[in-house]
C-alpha positions as CSV (number, residue, x, y, z in Angstrom):
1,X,-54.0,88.8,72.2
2,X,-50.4,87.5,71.1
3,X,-47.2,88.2,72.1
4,X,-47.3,91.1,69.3
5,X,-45.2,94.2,70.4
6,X,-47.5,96.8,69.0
7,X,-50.9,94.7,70.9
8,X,-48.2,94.7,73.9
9,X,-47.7,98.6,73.5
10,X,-51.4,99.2,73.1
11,X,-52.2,97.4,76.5
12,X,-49.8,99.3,78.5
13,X,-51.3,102.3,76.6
14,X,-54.9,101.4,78.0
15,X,-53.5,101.1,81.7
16,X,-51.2,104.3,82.1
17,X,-52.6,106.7,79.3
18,X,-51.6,109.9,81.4
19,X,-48.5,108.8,82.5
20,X,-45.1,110.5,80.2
21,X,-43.7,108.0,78.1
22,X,-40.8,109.7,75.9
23,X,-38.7,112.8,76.3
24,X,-36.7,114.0,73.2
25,X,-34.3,116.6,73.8
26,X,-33.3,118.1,70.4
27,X,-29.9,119.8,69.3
28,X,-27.4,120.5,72.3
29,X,-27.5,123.8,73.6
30,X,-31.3,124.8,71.9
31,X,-33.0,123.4,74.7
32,X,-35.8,122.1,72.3
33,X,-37.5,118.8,73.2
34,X,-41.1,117.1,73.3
35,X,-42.8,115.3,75.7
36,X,-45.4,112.6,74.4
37,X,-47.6,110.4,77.4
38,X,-48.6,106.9,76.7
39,X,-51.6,107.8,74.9
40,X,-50.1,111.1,72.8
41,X,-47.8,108.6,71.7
42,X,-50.0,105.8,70.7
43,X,-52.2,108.4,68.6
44,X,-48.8,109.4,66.6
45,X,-48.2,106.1,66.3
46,X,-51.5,105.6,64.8
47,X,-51.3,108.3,62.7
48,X,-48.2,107.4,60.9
49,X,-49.4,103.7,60.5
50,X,-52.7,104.7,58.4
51,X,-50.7,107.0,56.6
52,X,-48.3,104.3,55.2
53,X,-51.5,101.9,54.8
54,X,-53.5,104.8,52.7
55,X,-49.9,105.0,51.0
56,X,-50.3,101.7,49.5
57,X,-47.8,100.2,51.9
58,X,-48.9,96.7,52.6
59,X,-48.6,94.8,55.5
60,X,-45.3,92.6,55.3
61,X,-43.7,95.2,53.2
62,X,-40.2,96.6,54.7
63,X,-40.0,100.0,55.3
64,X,-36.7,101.5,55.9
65,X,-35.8,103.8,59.0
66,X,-33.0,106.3,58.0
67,X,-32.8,108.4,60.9
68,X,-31.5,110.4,63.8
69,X,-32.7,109.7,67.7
70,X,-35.8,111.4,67.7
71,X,-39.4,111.3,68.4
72,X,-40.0,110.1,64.6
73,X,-37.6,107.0,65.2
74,X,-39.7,105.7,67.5
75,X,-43.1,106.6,66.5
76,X,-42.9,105.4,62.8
77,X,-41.0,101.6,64.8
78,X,-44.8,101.8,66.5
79,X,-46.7,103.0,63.4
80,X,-45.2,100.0,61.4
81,X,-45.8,97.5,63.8
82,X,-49.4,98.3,64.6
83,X,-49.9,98.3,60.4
84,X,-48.0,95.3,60.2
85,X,-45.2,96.6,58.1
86,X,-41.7,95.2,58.9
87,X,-39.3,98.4,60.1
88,X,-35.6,97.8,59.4
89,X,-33.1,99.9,60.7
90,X,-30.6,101.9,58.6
91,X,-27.3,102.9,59.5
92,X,-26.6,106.8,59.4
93,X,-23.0,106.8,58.9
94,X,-23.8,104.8,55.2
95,X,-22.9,106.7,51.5
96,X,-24.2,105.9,48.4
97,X,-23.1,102.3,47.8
98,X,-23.4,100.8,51.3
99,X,-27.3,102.6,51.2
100,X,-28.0,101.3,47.4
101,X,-26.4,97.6,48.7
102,X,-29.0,97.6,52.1
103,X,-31.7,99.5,50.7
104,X,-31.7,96.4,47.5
105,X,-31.0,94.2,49.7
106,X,-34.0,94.9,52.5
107,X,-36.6,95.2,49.9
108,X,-37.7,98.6,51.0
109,X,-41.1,99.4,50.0
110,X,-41.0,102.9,51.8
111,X,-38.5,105.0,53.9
112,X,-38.9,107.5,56.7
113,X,-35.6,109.4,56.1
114,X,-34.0,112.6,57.9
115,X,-33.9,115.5,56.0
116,X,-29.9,115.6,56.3
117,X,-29.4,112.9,54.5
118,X,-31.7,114.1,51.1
119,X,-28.5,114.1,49.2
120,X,-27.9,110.4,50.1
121,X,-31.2,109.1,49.5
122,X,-31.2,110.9,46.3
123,X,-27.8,109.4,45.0
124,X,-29.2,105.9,45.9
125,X,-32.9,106.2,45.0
126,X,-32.1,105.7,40.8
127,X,-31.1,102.1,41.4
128,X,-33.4,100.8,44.2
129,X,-36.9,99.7,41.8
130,X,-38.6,98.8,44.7
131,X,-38.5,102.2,46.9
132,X,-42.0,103.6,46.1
133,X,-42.4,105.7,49.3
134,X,-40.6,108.4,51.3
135,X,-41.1,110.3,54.3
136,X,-39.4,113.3,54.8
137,X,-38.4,114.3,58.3
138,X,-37.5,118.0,59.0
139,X,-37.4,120.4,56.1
140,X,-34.1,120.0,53.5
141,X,-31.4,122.5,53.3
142,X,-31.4,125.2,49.9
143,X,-29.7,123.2,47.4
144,X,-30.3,119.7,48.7
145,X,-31.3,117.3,46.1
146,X,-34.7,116.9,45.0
147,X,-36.5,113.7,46.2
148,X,-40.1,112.8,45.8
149,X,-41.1,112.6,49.6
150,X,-44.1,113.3,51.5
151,X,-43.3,115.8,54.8
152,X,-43.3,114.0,57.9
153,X,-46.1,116.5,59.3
154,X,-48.2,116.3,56.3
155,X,-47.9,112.6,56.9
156,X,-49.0,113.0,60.8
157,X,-51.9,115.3,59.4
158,X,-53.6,112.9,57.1
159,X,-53.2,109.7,58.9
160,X,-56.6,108.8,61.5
161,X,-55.2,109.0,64.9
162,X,-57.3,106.1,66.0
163,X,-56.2,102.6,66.1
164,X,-58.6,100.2,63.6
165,X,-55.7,98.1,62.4
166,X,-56.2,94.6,61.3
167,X,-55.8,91.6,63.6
168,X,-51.9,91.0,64.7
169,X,-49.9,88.0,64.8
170,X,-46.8,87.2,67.1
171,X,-45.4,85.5,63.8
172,X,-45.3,89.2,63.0
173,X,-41.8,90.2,62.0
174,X,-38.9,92.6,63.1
175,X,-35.2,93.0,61.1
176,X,-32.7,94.3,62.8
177,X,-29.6,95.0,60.1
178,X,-26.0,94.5,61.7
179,X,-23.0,95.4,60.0
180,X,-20.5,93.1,62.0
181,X,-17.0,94.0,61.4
182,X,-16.3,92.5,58.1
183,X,-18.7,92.2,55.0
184,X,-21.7,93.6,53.9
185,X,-24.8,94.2,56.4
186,X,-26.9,91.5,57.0
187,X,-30.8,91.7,58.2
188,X,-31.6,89.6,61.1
189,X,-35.1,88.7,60.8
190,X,-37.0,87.8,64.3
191,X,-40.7,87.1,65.2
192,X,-42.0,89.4,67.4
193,X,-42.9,86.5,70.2
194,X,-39.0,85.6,69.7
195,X,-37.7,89.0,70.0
196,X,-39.7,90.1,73.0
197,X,-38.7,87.1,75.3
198,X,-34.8,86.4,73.9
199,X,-34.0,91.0,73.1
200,X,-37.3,92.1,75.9
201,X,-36.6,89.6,78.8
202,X,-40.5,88.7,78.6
203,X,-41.5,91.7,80.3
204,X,-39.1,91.0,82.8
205,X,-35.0,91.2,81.8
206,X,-34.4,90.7,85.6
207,X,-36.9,88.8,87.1
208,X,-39.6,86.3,85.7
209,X,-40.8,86.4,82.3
210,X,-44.4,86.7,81.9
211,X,-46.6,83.8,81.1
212,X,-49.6,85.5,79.3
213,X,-49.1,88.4,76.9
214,X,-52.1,90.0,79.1
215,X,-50.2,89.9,82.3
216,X,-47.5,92.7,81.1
217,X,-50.2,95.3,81.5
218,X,-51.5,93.8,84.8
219,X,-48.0,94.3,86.0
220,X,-47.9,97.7,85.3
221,X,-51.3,98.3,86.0
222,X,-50.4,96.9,90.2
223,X,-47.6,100.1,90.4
224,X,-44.2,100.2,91.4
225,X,-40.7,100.8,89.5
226,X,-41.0,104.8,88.4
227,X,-37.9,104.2,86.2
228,X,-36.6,106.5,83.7
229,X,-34.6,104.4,81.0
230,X,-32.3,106.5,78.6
231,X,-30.7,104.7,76.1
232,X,-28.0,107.0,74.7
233,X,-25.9,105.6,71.6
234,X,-28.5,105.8,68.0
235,X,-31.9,103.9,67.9
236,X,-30.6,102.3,64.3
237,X,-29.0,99.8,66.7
238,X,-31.0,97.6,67.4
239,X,-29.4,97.5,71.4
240,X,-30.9,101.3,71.7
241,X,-34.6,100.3,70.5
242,X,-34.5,97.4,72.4
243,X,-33.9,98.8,75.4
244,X,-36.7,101.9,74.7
245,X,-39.4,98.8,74.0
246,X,-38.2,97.4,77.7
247,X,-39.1,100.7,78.8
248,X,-41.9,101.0,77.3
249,X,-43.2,97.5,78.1
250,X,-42.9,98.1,81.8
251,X,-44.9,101.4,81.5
252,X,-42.0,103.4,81.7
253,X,-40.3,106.8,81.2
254,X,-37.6,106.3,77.9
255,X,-35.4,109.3,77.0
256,X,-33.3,110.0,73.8
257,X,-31.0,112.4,72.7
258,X,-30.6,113.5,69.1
259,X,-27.0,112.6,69.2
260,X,-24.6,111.4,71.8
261,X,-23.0,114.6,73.8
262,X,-21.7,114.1,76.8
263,X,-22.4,117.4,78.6
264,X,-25.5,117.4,77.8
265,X,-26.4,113.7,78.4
266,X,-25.4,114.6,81.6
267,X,-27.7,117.6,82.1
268,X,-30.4,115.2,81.1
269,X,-29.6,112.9,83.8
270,X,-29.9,115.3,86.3
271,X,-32.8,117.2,85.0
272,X,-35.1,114.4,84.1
273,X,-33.7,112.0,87.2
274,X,-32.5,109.1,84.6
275,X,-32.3,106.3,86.3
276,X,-30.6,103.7,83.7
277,X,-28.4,104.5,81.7
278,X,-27.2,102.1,78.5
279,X,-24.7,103.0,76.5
280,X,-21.6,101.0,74.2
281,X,-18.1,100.5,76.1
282,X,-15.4,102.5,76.5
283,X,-15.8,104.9,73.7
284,X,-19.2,106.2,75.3
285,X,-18.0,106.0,78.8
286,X,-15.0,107.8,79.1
287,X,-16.4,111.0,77.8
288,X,-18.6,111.1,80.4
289,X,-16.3,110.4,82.8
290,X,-14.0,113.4,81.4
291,X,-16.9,115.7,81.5
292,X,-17.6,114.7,85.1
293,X,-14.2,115.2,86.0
294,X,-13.7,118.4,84.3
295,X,-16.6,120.8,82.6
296,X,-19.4,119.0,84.9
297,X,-17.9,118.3,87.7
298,X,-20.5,118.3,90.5
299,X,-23.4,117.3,88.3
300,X,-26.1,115.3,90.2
301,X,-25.9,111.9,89.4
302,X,-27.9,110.6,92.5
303,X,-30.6,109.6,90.4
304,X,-29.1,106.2,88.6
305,X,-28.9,103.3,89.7
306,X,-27.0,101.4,86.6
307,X,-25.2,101.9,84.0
308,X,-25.2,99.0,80.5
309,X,-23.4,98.3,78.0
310,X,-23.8,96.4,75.3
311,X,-22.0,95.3,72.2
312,X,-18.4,96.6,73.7
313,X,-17.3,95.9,77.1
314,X,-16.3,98.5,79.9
315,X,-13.2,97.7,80.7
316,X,-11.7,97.0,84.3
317,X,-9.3,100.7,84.2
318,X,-12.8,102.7,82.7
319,X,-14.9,101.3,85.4
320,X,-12.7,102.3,88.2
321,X,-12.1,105.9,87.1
322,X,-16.4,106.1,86.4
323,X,-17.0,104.5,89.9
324,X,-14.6,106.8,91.9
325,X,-16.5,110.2,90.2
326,X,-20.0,108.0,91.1
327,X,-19.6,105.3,93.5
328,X,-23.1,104.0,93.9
329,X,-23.5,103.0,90.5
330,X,-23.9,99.4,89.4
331,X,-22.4,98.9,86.0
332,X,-23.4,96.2,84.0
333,X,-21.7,94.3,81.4
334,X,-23.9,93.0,78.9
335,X,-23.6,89.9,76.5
336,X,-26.0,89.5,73.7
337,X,-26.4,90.1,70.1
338,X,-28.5,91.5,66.9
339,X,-28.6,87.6,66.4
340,X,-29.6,86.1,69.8
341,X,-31.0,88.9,72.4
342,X,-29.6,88.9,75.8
343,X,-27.5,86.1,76.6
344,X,-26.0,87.1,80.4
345,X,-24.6,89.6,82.5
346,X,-20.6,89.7,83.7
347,X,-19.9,88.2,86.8
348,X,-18.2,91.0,89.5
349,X,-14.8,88.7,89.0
350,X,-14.7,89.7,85.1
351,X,-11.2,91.8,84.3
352,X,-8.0,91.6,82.9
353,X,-6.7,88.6,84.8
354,X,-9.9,86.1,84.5
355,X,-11.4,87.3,81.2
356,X,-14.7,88.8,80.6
357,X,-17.0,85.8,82.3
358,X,-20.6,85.8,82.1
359,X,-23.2,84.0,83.8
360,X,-25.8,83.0,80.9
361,X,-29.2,82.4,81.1
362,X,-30.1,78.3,80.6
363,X,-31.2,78.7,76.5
364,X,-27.2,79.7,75.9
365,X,-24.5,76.9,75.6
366,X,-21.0,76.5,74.6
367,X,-20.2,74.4,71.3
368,X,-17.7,72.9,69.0
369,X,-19.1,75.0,65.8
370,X,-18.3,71.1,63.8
371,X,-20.5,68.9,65.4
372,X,-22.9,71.6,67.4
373,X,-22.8,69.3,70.8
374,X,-21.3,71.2,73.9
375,X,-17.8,71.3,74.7
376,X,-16.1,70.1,77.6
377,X,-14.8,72.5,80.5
378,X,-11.8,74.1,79.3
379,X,-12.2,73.3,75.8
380,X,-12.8,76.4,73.1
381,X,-15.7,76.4,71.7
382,X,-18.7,78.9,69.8
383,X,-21.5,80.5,72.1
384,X,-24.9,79.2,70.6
385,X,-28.4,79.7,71.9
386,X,-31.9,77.8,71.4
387,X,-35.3,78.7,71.6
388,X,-36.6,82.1,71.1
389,X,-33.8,82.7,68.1
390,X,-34.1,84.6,65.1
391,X,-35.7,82.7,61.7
392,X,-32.4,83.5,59.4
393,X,-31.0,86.3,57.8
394,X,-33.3,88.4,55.2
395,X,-32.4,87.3,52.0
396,X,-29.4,85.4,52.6
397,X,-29.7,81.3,52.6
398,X,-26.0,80.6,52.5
399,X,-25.1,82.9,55.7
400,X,-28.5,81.5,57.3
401,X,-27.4,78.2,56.8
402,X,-24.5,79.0,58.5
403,X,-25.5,80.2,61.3
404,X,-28.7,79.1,62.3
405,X,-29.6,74.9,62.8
406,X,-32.0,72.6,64.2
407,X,-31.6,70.2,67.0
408,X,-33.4,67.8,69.4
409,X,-36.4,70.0,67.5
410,X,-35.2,73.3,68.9
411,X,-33.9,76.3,66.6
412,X,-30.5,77.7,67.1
413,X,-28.2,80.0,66.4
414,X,-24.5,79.7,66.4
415,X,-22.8,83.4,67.4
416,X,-19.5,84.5,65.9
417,X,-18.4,84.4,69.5
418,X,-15.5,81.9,71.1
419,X,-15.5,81.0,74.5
420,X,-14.8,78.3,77.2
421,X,-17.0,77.0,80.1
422,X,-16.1,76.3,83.9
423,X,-17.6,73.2,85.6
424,X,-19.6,75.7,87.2
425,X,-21.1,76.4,83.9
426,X,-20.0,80.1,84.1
427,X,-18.6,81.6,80.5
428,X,-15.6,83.6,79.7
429,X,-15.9,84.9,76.3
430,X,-12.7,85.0,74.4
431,X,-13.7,87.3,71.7
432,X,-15.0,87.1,67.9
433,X,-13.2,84.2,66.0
434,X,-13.2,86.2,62.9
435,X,-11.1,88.7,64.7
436,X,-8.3,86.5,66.5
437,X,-4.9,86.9,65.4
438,X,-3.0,83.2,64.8
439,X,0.4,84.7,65.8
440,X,3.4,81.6,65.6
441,X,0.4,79.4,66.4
442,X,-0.8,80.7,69.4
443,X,-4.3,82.4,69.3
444,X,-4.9,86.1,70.4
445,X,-8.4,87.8,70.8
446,X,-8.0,91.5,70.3
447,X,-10.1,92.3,73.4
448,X,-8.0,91.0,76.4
449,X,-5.2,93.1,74.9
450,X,-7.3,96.2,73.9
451,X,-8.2,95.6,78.1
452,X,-4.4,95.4,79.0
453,X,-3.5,99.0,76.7
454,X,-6.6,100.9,78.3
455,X,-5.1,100.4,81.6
456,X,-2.1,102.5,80.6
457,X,-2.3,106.1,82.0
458,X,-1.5,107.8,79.1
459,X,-3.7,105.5,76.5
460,X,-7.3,107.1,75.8
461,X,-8.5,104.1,73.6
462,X,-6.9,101.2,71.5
463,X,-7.5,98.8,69.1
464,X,-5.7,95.6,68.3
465,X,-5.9,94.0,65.0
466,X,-3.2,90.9,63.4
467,X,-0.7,92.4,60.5
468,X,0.8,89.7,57.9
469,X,4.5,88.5,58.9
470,X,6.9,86.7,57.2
471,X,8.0,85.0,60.6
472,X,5.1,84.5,62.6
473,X,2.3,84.2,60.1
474,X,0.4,87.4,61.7
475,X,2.1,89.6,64.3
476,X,0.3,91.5,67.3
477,X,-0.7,95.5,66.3
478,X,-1.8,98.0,68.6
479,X,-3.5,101.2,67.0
480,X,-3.7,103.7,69.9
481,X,-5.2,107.0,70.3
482,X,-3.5,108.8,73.3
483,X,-5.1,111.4,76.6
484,X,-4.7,114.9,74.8
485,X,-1.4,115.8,76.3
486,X,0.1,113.0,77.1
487,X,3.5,112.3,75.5
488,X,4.5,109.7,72.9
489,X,5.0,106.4,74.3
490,X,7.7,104.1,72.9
491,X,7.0,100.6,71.6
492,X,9.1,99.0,74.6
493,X,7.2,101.4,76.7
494,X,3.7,99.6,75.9
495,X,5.7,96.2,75.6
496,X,6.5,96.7,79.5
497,X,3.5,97.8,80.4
498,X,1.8,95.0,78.9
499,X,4.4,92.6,80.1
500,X,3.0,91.9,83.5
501,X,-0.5,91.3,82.1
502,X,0.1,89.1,79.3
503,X,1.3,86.1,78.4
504,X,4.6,87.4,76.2
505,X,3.2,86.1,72.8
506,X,0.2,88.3,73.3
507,X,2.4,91.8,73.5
508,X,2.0,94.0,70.6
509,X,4.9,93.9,68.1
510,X,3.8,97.0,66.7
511,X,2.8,100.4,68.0
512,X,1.1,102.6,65.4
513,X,-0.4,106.2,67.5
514,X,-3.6,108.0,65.8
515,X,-5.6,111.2,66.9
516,X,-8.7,109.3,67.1
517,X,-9.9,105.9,67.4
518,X,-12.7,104.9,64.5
519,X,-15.9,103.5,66.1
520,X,-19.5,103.3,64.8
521,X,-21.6,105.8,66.3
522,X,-22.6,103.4,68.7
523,X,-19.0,102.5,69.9
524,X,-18.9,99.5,68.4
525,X,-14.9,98.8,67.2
526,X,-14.1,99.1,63.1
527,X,-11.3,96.4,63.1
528,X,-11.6,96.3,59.4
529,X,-10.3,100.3,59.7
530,X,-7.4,99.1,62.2
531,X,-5.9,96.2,60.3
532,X,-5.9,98.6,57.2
533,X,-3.7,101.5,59.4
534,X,-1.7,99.2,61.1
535,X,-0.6,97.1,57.6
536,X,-0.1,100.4,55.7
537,X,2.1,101.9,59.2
538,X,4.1,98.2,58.9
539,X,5.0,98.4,55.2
């Protein structure tokens, strides 16, 4: 046995068949969901795996997931790892051109695609040669688009529900697509051995990895935990899945929503008993907290213990307002990445005045991205990791080369991430260096001042972005979206409130107010989006 997640997944399988291991809960409101235990899962799994085998799917071939949060997502994930076929996410929210550019560019053999997004795949499918197989899930509207796709029950039905798969390898691979905030999506490619000790924790994110892959199973076969994981923004990011394979590696209940609703993600917390809760920043936090406040006020949140988020921070003001409605929650700020895993946690003295600090784990180092050797205390450098990294971007050598590099004979990769170290070796993260704004000079990181607007009563959510300026090269632009009701703030209003937690040459210059921040689905900020509103507001 290797360090192969679907050989991982099977052993827990063997050890806690009976126990539940997934609860869907379908549209809001229909009060439709499925409950699968280890082993009900393990046979869909199966099912779907032979099914894209007898397809004529081989094993290394890519197969696209174009889906909704649903039982599907993470049943055909399984299927194509126990058949040895490479899953790669797909993002939703993509049209025509973004899903002929990923579907080209992932060399999909196959795709398992919701039944909403026919029209889509449809529009795409002419100019993608090597797309030979689709999956249909649900049944398409009248009028959708005719695609040549097998129904996802039909392809249940005919695949055996027993394992006989060939031998598995933890050279096995995994892509995880991210879109970043600028350019064209790129596919992360990791071994399966990498991904499950850097994105899995080794069986163990807080505690000791395991040394064996045969001891995961042994630890879930000696008791304990009775978690209940519910990882709430869409599987296609790859923080989501992750966190439903930590789950499942520790035996695990994992819950999922079809989409992200507040009132009823809350129901589900108090109906199932979720006990962790992950979820992206700001934008997924603070409509929970209004629903707490307001139409589910009272609801029983006993149940959790924490609450993470990666890929956008809570900030300082959020946190408060979600730990006065439930004070016994511990909320975790978590670094990491589509390209390195987990990298640490925030320390409990991370905030507006100090900077988001982490404590990272001893694989993670600061450098100067020129000559890759660690900086001094103080000094700004790029976050980089070693060891259980990713082997390169999918079909991209030039970006790879970029990114990834070889020293003292250990792989690394070099995040888009600035930062400084203390002599204590703890990291504060400045921010992405292909956001900062260069404003007269100085250097800005959108973040700390996105931190500083959020703590304004009236502001809801913000974005900062850098606008071309004749006298300071780029000035400071804050894109806000406002509380409903609250009234129009002035720039010198913001400028004041800002004043007393910023150095001055970090104060926006320019105020531009919208009706709604644009995020990904996950939360994730569209800073490409803000630059364009504030520049057309400033001309």
């Amino acid at each position: 046995m290797e360090y192969n997640l679907a050989d991982l997944f099977e052993s827990i399988v063997d050890v806690v068949p009976d126990r539940e291991a997934l609860v869907y809960v379908d549209h809001p409101g229909t009060g439709a969901e499925r409950r699968l235990t280890y082993a009900e899962l393990d046979t869909a799994a199966n099912r779907i795996g032979h099914h894209l085998l007898d397809s004529g799917i081989r094993p290394g071939e890519h197969l696209g997931l174009h889906l909704y949060n649903g039982v599907e997502y993470l049943q055909t994930v399984l299927g194509c790892l126990k058949a040895r076929i490479v899953p790669v996410n797909v993002n939703y929210r993509y049209v025509e051109e973004e899903l002929v550019y990923l579907y080209r560019d992932a060399d999909l053999a196959a795709l398992v695609f919701d039944a909403e997004f026919t029209d889509r795949v449809a529009a795409a499918l002419p100019r993608v040669e090597k797309l030979r197989h689709l999956v249909r899930v649900r049944t398409a509207q009248p009028g959708a688009a005719d695609v040549p796709a097998t129904a996802f029950t039909d392809a249940e039905a005919a695949g055996s529900p027993e394992r006989g798969f060939p031998a598995r390898s933890g050279d096995d691979q995994f892509i995880i697509y991210t879109g970043g905030t600028t350019g064209m999506p790129k596919g992360v490619m990791w071994r399966q051995e990498d991904l499950f000790f850097s994105g899995l924790g080794g069986g163990a994110p807080t505690g000791e990895p395991v040394k064996k892959p045969e001891e995961l199973a042994e630890r879930v076969a000696a008791g304990g935990f009775g978690i209940t994981f519910f990882p709430t923004p869409p599987l296609m990011h790859g923080t989501s899945t992750l966190t439903a394979f930590i789950g499942f590696n520790f035996g695990q209940r994992v819950v999922v929503h079809r989409r992200f609703v507040p009132e009823e993600v809350l129901r589900t917390v108090e109906r199932e008993k979720v006990s962790s809760i992950s979820l992206v920043g700001d934008a997924m936090l603070r409509p929970l907290i209004d629903a707490l406040a307001g139409p589910m006020k009272g609801t029983d949140c006993s149940s959790v213990f924490s609450v993470s988020s990666s890929g956008a921070i809570m900030s300082e003001t959020v946190r408060r307002q979600f730990l006065a409605l439930v004070p016994h929650v511990m909320l975790l700020n978590n670094f990491g990445s589509s390209e390195s895993g987990f990298n640490g946690t925030a320390t409990e003295d991370s905030g507006p005045e100090r900077g988001f600090r982490i404590r990272v784990n001893s694989r993670t180092q600061v450098v100067d991205p020129a000559t890759r050797e660690p900086v001094a205390a103080g000094e700004v450098g790029r976050i980089a990791q070693c060891g259980h990294v990713p082997l390169g971007y999918y079909n991209d050598p030039a970006k790879t080369a970029e990114t990834f590099f070889a020293k003292d004979g250990e792989r690394w990769v070099l995040l888009g991430d600035m930062a400084t170290v203390d002599e204590e070796g703890v990291v504060t993260v400045l921010g992405r260096g292909s956001q900062c704004i260069n404003t007269g000079g100085e250097k800005v990181y959108p973040e700390e001042v996105e931190q500083a607007l959020k703590s304004h009563p009236d502001v809801y959510d913000a974005l900062v972005a850098g606008v071309p300026d004749a006298r300071w090269g780029n000035h400071v632009a804050a894109v806000v979206q406002l509380r409903t009701g609250a009234p129009a703030p002035s720039l010198e209003d913001i400028q004041t409130h800002c004043r007393g937690r910023l150095a001055g040459y970090k104060i926006p210059r320019q105020l531009v107010l919208t009706e709604s921040i644009r995020r990904s689905p996950s939360g994730k900020a569209d800073y490409r989006w803000a630059r364009e509103v504030a520049a057309e507001a400033d001309r």
